[in-house]
N, C-alpha and C positions, 0 to 999 in steps of 0.2 A: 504493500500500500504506500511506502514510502517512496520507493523509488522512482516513478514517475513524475514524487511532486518538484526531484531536486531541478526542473525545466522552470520553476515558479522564478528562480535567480538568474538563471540561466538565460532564459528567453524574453524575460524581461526587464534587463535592465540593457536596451538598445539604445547603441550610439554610431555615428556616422563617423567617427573618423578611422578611418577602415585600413588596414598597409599600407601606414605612414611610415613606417617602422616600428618598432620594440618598445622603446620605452621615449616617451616625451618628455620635453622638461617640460619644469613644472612653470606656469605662465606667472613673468615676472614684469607687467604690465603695471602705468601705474592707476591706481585707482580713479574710477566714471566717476564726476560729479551726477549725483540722482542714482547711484547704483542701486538696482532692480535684485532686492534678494528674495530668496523662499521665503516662507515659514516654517520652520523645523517643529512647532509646538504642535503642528494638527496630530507630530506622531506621538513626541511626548513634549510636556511642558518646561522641561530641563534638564540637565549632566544628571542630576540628581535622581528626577524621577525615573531615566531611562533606569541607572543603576539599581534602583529598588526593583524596576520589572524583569531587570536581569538576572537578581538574585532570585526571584520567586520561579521563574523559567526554570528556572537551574534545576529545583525542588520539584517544580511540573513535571519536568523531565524523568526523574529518578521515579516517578510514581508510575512513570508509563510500563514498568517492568510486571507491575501485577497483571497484566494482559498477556502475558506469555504463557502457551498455551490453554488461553479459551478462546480462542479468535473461533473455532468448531464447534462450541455449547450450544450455541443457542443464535439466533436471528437478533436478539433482543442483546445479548453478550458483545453480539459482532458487532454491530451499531453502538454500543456504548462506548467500546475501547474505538472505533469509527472515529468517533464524533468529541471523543478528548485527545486524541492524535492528532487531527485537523486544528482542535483548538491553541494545541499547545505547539503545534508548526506555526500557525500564523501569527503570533506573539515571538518565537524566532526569528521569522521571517522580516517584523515590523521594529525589531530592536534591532536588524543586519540593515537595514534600511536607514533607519536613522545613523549609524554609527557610520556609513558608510558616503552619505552624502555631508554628515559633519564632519570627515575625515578630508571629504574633496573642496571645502571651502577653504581650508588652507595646508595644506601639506606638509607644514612646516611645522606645526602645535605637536607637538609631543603626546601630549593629553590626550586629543582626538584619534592618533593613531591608536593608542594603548586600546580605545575602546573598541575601534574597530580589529583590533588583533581578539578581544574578549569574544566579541560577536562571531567571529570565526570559530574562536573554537567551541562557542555554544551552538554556533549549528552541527560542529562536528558529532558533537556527543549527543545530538538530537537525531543525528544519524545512526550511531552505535545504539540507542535506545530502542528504534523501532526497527532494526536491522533481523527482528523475529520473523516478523509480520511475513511478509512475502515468501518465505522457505515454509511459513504455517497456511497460510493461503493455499499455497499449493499440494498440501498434504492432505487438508481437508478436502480437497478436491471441487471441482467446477458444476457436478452434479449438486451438491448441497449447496455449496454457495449460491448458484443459481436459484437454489428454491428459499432459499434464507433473503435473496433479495426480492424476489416474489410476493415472499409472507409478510414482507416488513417495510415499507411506504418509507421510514425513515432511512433506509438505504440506497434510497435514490441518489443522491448525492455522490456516492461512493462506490454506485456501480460501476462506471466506466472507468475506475483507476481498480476496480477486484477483477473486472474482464480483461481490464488489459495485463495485469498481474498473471493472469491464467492463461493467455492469448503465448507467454513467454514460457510455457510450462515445458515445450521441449527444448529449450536450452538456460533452463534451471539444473543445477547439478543437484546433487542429495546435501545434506547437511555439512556434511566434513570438508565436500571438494570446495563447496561455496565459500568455507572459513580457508579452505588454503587460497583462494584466488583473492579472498578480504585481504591476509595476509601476504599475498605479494603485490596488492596494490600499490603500497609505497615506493617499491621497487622498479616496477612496470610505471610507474610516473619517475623515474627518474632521470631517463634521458631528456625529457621536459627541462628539468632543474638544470642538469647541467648545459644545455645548451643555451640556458638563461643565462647561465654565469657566465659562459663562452663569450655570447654577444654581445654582453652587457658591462664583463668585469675585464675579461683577458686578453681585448683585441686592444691591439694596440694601434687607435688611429691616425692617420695620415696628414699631416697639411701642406697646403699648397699656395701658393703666391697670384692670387687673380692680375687680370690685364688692369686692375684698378691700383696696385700694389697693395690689397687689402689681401694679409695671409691669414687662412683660417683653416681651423680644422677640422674633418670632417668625419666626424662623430656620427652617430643614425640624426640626431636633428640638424646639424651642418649638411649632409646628404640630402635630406631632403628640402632643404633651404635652396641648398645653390645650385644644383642640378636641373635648376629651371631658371637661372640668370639669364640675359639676354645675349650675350657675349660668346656664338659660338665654339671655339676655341676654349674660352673657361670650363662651358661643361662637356668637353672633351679630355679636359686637363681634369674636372672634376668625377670621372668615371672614370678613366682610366687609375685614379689613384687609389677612389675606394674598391672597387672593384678587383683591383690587385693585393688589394688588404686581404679580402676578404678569401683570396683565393689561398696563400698563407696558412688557410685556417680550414684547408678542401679537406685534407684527410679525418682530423677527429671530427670535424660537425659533418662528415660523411656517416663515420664510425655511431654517430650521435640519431643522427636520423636513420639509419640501419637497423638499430636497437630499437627505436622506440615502434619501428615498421615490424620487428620482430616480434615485440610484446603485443600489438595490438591485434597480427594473425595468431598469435599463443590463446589469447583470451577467445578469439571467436573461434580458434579450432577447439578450445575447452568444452564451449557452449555448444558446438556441436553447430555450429551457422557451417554454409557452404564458402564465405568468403569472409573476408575479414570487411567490404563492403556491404554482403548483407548483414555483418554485425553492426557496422557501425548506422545504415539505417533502418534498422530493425526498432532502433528506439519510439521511433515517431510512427510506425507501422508505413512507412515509403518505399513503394517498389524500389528495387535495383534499377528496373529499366528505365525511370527516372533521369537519374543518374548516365546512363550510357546514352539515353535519345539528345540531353542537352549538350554531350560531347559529340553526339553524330551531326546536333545543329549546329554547332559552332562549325565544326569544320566545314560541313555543307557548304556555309555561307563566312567561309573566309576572302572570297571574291568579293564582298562587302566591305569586310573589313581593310585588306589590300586600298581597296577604292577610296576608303576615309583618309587612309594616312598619305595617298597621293594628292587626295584634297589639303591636308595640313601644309604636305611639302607648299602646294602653290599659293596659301595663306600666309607662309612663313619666309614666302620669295628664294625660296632654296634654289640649286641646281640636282642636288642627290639628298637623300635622306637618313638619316644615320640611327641609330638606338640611344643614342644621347640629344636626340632632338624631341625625343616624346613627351617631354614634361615641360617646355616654355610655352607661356602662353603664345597662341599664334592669331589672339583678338582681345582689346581689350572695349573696357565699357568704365568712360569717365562721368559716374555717377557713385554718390552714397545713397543708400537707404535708413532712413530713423526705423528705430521698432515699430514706431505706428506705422510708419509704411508697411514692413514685415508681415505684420499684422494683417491688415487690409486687403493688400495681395494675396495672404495665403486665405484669409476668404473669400475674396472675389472669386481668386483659380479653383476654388473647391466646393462653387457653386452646385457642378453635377452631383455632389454626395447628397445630396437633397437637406432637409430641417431637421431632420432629426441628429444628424451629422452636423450639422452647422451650429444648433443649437448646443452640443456638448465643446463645440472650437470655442463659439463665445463666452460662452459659462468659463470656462479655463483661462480668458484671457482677462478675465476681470478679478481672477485671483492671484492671491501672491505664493505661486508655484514654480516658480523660475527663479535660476540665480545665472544673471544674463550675460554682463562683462566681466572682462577679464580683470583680475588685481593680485598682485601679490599672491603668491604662495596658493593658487589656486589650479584642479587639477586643469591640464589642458583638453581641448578636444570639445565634444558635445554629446550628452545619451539627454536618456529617458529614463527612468527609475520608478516600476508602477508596483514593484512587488509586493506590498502591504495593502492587502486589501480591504480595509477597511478604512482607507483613508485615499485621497486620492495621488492622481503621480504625482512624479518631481522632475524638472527637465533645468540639466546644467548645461549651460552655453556659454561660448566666447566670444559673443557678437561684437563685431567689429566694423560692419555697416556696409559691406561688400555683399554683390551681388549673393557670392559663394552662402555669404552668413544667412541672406533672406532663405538659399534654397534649405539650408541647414536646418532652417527655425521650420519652415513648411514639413521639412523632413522628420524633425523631432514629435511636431508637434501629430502628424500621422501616428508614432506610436502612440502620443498619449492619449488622443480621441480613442485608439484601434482598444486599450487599457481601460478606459470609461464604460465605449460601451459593453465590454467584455463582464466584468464587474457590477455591471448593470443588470447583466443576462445568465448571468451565471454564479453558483452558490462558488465557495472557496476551492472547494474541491477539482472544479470545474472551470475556473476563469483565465489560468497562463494557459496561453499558446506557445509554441512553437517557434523556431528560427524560420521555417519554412513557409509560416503567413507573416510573421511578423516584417522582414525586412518587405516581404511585397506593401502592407499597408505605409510604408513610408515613404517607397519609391513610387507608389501611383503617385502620390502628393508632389516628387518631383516633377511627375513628366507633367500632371497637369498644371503645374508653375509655370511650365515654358511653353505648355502650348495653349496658354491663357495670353503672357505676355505677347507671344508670338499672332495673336488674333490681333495686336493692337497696330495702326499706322505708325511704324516704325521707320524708324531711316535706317537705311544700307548698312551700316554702320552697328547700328545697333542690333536689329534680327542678327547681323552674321556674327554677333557675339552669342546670342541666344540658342542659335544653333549649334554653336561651334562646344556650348560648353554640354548640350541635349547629346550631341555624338559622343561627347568625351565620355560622358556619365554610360554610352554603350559599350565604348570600347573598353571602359577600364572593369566596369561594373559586371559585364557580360563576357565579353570576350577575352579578358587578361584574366576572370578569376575562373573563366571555364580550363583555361591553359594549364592556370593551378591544380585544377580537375585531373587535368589530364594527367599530366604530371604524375599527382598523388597515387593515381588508377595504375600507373605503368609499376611505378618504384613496388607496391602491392601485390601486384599481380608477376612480377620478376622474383620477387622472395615467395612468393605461393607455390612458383616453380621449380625453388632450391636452389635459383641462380642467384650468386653473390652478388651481393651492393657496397659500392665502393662510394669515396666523396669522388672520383674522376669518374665510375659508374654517370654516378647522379647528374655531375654537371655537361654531359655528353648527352643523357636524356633530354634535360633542360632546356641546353643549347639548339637540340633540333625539333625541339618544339618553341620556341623563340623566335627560331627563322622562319617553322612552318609559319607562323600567330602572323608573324609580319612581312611577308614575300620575299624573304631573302634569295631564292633563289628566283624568282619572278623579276628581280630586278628594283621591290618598291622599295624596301629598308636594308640596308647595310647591318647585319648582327654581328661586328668581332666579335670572334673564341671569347676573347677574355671576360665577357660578359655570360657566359653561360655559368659560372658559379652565382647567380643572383638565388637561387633556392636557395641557397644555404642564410637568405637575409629574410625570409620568410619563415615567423614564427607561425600560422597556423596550420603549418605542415603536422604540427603536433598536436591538431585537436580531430585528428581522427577523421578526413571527411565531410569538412565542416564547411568550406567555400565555396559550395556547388551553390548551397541554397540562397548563393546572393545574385548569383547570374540567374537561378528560376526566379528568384522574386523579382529580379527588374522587368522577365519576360512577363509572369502574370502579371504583371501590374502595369505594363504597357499594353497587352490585352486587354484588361479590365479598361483601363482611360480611353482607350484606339474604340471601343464601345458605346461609349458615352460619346466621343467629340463623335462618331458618327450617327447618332440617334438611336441608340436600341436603348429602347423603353424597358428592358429586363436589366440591362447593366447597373444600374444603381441598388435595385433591389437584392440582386445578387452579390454586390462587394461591399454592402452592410450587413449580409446575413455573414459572410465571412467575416468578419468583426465581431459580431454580436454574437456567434459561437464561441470563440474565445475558444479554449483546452476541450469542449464537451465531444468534441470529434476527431477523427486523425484530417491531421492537415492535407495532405492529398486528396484522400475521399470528399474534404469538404469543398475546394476548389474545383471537383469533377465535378460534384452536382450543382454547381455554380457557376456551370459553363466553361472553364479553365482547365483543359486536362492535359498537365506537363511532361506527362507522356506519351505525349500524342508531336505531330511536326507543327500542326495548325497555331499554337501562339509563338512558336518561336518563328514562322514565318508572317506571323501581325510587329512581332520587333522588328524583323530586320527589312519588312514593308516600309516601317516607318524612317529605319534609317536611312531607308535608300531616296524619299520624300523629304526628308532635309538636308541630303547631299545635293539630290539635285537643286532644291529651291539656292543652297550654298552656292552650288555653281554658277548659277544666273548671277546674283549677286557678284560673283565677284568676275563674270563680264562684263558686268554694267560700271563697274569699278576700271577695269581695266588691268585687272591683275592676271 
C-alpha cells in the first residue's frame, strides 16, 4: 500500500529547469524591491509548530506496527490500518513540504537545512514502518481483498493502490528475497552517489581566456553560461575545453554508469520482468511499446529535425554549422514583461481550458503562493510543490522579466492548476499523478503561450522570435531527450546481452547517435569525436528510464493544444478530465481514453505537423527579411 504512494514526492514537486547540469549555484541576486513571497503558515504557523508535529509523526509512526499482520482479518481491520496509514503519510508528507520549501528560501541558514535533513529521515522511517503492508497484501491474496473491498464502501479510496499492489504480484518475491533486495538497496544506489561526487567534487575544471580577455572557469554553471556567448570562436574554445575535461574522466564515470546499468537489470531480472525496461515502466503500469514507438518517431522524423537546424544555420548567418552552435541565441526579443503581464498572458493563452480551468488560475493568482525573485541564498531554477494535500501548492520562481521567465510562470503555473484540480477530485489516496501526465499538463500551457502570442499582429521581428524559441522547446524537449532515450535503450539492452560497457563503449554509442540527432553525415551539423563523451555530463542516466516521459509529454500536449486551436469541441473536455483524474488511473490508459494514444504514430505526427508549420511560416519571414 505504500509503495505507490512514494510518486506523491516524486511526481509532484515539478520544475522546468531540466539538463542544465548537476548542480546550480545557489542564486546570489540582489534582493526585488516589493519581493513577492509565499506563505509558509497555511502548512504550519512556525519552526516551532512544525517541530511539535514532527515529534508527534515520529510517535504516529511507531504505532503503525500494531497493523502487522491483520491487514487479512477483517474488511473492517483493513480499512482501519487503511485509513491511519494514509493519515499518518500525509502529515509526513506536509512536514517534507514545509521543510523543504523553507530550506529553498535561503540555502545558506543552517537551521533550515537541519530540518529539512529531519524531514528526510522521517519519511524514511515512515517507509521502514509500512514496509509490511505490500508482502501482507499479497499473501492474503487478491481473491479476499477483492471481496473485502466489495463489502466495505470505506475502501474505496484504497482500492486502486490494493489493485495495483496485486497487479505487481508476479514480481513480488516471498519475504526473505524482498529483505535481501531492501538490503542491497543502499548498494544498488551507489553508483548514483558516487558519480555525484565525480561530477561535482573531483573534476577538476578548466579555464579559458574569452576574445573579451575575460578568463573564466568552467564549472557545470560557467558551461552553461558561456556556451551560448555570441563570439563564435569562444564557444569553440568553450567546448573544446570542457569537453576535454570531461573526457579525463571516460573510464571511471564509464565504470560508474556500467554498475548502476548492472544493478538496475539485477533488480528486474530478480522481479522476474523481461527487461530491465519493463521494470523500470512497470511502475506507472506503461507499455514498453510506449517507449520504442516515441524512438521509432523520433527517428522517423529526423528529416524535420535536420530541417530546423538548417533553418538556425540561416538565422544565425552561418556558412557551416557546428555542435557548439546549438545553444546561442539565433533571435532575440527587446522587450520585459512585469508579473502582471505574466499573468495576463498566461490567461488570455489558456483561454481554451474553459472556466472551470481558468477559475482555479485566478483563485491562485490572488494568493500568496509564490516566492517569485531571485535574492540571496535562494535555490535556483523554478518547480511547483503540490504534495500536501490539504493545503494548497507552492511555486518557487526566478522571475526575471524575460520572455523565457513569462513561459516558465505559464509552465509552473500548469502544474499547479493540473494539483488543484486533482485535489479537488480526488481523496489523498488518489490525487498524485505521474511524471507521464504531469510534464504534459505544463507543456500544453507552453505551446498554447506561443501560439496565443503568435495569433497577434506581430512584426517580423518579433513572431521569428516566437517561433524560433516554439522549435527550440521541440528540439531540445523532444528530440535531444528522445536521443537520451535512445541512448539509455542501447547501453541496457548491450549489458542484457553480456556485452561489456566500457566509458569509450559508451561514448562511441553516444557519438553516433549525436551525429545521427543532427545530420552529421547529411552534411547539416558538424559533431567532433570529442564531443561524444557528453553522456557522461548527464545525470539522469541514473534514474532509471526517466527522460522519455518528457518528449511524450511535449507530444500529448501538442496534441491536446493542435485540438483546440483547430476547433474540436471534445479537446477541452478531455484535457481537464486528465487533470481532474489526478493518480485514480494509470496514466496511459487515461490519455487513451482521452483521445491521446502515445502509442500509437498519430500525435507524434500532430508534433512534428506542427513543427514543420512554423518552419515554414520561419522561412517566409526571413525572405521577407532578406536573410
Amino acid at each position: 500500500m505504500f509503495a505507490s504512494k512514494k510518486r506523491i514526492l516524486k511526481g509532484m514537486m515539478a520544475g522546468t529547469a531540466l539538463f542544465a547540469g548537476l548542480v546550480a549555484p545557489v542564486v546570489q541576486a540582489v534582493d526585488i524591491e516589493g519581493q513577492i513571497r509565499w506563505d509558509l503558515t497555511d502548512l504550519y504557523a512556525s519552526g516551532d509548530a512544525w517541530t511539535a508535529a514532527h515529534d508527534k509523526a515520529l510517535e504516529d509512526i511507531k504505532g503503525l506496527a500494531k497493523y502487522q499482520g491483520t491487514l487479512g482479518d477483517s474488511a473492517e481491520q483493513l480499512q482501519k490500518a487503511s485509513d491511519e496509514i494514509s493519515a499518518v503519510y500525509k502529515e509526513v508528507i506536509r512536514l517534507f513540504v514545509y521543510a523543504t520549501l523553507k530550506g529553498d528560501e535561503d540555502m545558506r541558514e543552517s537551521a533550515d537545512q537541519e530540518r529539512l535533513s529531519q524531514a528526510r529521515s522521517l519519511f524514511a522511517k515512515m517507509g521502514q514502518a509500512v514496509a509490511f503492508t505490500n508482502p501482507e497484501i499479497l499473501t492474503v491474496g487478491s481473491e479476499k481483498i477483492e471481496s473485502f473491498i466489495k463489502s466495505n464502501p470505506g475502501l474505496n479510496n484504497h482500492a486502486f493502490t490494493l489493485r495495483d499492489t496485486l497487479r505487481r504480484e508476479d514480481h513480488t518475491l516471498g519475504l526473505e528475497a524482498e529483505g535481501v533486495l531492501a538490503n542491497a538497496g543502499e548498494t544498488l544506489a551507489g553508483p548514483q552517489s558516487i558519480y555525484g561526487l565525480l561530477a561535482n567534487a573531483a573534476i577538476e575544471w578548466p579555464t579559458v581566456t574569452l576574445s573579451t580577455g575575460e578568463e573564466v572557469t568552467l564549472n557545470q554553471a560557467g558551461y552553461s553560461k558561456y556556451r551560448a556567448v555570441q563570439n563564435r570562436d569562444d564557444r569553440k574554445k568553450v567546448f573544446d575545453a570542457f569537453w576535454s575535461t570531461w573526457k579525463k574522466y571516460e573510464a571511471p564515470l564509464g565504470a560508474t554508469l556500467d554498475n548502476h546499468v548492472k544493478g538496475h537489470i539485477f533488480t528486474a531480472k530478480s522481479r522476474k520482468y523481461d527487461s530491465a525496461l519493463a521494470s523500470a515502466t512497470s511502475g506507472s503500469n506503461i507499455p514498453t511499446t510506449v517507449y520504442k514507438e516515441l524512438v521509432a518517431a523520433a527517428n522517423e522524423n529526423l528529416p524535420a529535425m535536420h530541417a530546423y537546424l538548417k533553418l538556425r544555420q540561416r538565422m544565425l548567418g552561418l556558412d557551416d554549422l557546428h555542435y557548439y552552435d546549438i545553444y546561442p541565441e539565433s533571435t532575440a526579443l527587446d522587450r520585459e514583461f512585469s508579473l502582471d503581464e505574466a499573468k495576463e498572458l498566461t490567461l488570455q493563452s489558456l483561454q481554451p481550458f474553459g472556466e472551470e480551468y481558468l477559475a482555479a488560475l485566478r483563485e491562485g493568482f490572488q494568493q500568496e503562493w509564490m516566492h517569485v525573485y531571485p535574492q540571496p541564498g535562494k535555490r535556483p531554477g523554478a518547480y511547483m510543490f503540490g504534495s500536501a494535500y490539504d493545503v494548497h501548492p507552492y511555486l518557487l520562481l526566478n522571475y526575471n522579466k524575460g520572455f523565457e521567465d513569462v513561459s516558465t510562470f505559464s509552465h509552473e503555473w500548469g502544474h499547479a492548476v493540473h494539483t488543484m484540480l486533482s485535489k479537488k477530485n480526488n481523496s489523498f489516496e488518489n490525487f498524485s499523478y505521474s511524471t507521464y501526465t504531469a510534464e504534459l499538463a505544463s507543456t500544453t500551457n507552453e505551446v498554447l503561450l506561443q501560439e496565443y502570442l503568435l495569433a497577434k499582429d506581430l512584426s517580423d521581428e518579433e513572431r521569428l522570435y516566437y517561433i524560433d524559441r516554439a522549435l527550440e522547446g521541440i528540439r531540445g524537449t523532444f528530440f535531444r531527450q528522445t536521443m537520451f532515450a535512445e541512448f539509455e535503450l542501447k547501453i541496457h539492452e548491450l549489458a542484457e546481452s553480456g556485452q561489456p560497457l566500457s566509458g569509450q563503449k559508451m561514448t562511441e554509442i553516444y557519438l553516433e547517435l549525436l551525429k545521427k540527432y543532427h545530420g552529421h553525415d547529411q552534411g547539416v551539423m558538424t559533431i567532433d569525436d570529442a564531443y561524444g563523451i557528453e553522456w557522461a555530463y548527464i545525470p539522469h542516466f541514473y534514474r532509471n528510464f526517466y527522460v522519455y516521459q518528457y518528449a511524450t509529454s511535449i507530444t500529448g500536449g501538442t496534441a491536446f493544444a493542435e485540438r483546440m486551436r483547430e476547433g474540436d469541441g471534445d479537446a477541452t473536455t478531455d484535457y481537464v478530465n486528465v487533470l481532474k483524474a489526478g493518480g485514480s488511473e494509470y496514466p496511459y490508459y487515461l490519455l487513451q481514453k482521452n483521445g491521446i494514444d502515445l502509442a500509437t504514430r498519430e500525435p507524434y505526427d500532430i508534433l512534428i505537423g506542427r513543427m514543420n508549420r512554423l518552419m515554414e511560416e520561419a522561412s517566409d519571414i526571413l525572405d521577407r527579411m532578406g536573410k
